[in-house]
C-alpha positions as CSV (number, residue, x, y, z in Angstrom):
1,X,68.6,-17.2,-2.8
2,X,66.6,-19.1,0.0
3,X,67.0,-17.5,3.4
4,X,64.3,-19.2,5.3
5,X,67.6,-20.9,7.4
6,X,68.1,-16.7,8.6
7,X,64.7,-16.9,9.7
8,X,64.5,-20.2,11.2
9,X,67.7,-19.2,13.4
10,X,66.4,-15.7,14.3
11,X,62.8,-17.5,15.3
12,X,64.8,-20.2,17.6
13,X,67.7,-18.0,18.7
14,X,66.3,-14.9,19.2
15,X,64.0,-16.0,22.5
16,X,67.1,-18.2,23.3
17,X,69.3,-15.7,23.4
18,X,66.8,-13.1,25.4
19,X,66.3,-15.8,27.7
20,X,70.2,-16.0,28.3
21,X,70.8,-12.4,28.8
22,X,67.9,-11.9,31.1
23,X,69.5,-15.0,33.3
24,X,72.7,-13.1,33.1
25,X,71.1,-9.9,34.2
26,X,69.1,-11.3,37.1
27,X,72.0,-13.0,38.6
28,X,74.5,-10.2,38.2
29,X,72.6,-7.6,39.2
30,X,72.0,-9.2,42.6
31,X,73.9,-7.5,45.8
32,X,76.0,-8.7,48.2
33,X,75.2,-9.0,51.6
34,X,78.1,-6.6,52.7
35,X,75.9,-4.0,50.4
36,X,72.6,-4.8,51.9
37,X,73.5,-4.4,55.4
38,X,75.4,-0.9,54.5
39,X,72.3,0.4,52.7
40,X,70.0,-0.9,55.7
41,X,71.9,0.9,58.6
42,X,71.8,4.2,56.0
43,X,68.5,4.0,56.0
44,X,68.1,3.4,59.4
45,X,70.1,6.6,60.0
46,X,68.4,8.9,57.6
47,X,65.0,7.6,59.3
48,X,66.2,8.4,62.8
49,X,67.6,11.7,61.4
50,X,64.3,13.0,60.0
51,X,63.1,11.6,63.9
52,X,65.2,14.2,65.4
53,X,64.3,17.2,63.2
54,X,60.3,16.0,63.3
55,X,60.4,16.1,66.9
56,X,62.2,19.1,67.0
57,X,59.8,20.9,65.0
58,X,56.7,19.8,67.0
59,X,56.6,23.2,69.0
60,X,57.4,25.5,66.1
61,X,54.7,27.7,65.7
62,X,52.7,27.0,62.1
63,X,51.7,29.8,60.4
64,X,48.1,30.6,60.4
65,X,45.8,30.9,57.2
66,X,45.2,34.7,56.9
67,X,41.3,34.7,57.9
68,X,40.1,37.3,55.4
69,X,41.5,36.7,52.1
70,X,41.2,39.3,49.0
71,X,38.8,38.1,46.9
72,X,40.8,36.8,43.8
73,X,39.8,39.0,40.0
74,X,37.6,37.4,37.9
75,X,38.8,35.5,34.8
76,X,37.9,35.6,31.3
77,X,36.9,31.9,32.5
78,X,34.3,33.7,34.1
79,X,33.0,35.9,31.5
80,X,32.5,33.2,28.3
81,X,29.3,31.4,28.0
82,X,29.8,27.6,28.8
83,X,31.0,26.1,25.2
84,X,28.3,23.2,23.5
85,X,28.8,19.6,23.9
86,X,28.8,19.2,20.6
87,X,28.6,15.1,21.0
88,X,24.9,15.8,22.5
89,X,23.6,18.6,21.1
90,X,21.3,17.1,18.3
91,X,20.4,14.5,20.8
92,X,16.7,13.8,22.7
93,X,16.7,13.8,26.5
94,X,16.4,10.1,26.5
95,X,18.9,9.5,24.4
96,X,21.9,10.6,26.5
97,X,23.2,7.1,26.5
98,X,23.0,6.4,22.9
99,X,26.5,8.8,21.8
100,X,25.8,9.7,18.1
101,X,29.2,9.9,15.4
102,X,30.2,13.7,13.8
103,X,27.9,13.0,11.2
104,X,25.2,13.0,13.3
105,X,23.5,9.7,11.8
106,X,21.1,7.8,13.0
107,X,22.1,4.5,14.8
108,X,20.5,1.8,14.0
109,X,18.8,-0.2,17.0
């Protein structure tokens, strides 16, 4: 049974077809201008809203950062030894540019 036909129509209608639907998509999905003006004066009034309560917040009193802090406890962070790089341990000062693989092989040059 030969069904290279399938394949010729899902290689030539397949981008059709998305092509199609995205067309579809774009056009429908566009707003009217009814709809545009609505959500332009909401935004308007939300921005002259948050005006108001900015302004009115000016003179409040911000709280101040407590000038003495307690020192925070230390953390078992703090008490382990820094871990090895273990991608540069086996490696010469010089050649910190040249990474080495796990296996630690040389690279050829």
């Amino acid at each position: 049974m030969d069904t290279g036909w399938i394949w010729s129509l899902v290689t030539i209608g397949g981008p059709i077809l998305l092509g199609v639907v995205l067309i579809w998509a774009i056009l429908n999905n566009r707003r009217s201008p009814a709809e545009e003006e609505r959500t332009e004066r909401a935004t308007a009034r939300l921005y002259e809203e948050q005006d108001r309560i900015d302004k009115a917040n000016e003179g409040a009193a911000q709280p101040r950062p407590d000038p003495d802090p307690a020192p925070s406890p230390p953390s078992a962070r703090d008490s382990e030894p820094p871990k090895e790089n273990i991608s540069t341990r086996h490696q010469a000062p010089g050649d910190a540019m040249r990474p080495r693989d796990t296996l630690d092989r040389d690279i050829p040059s």
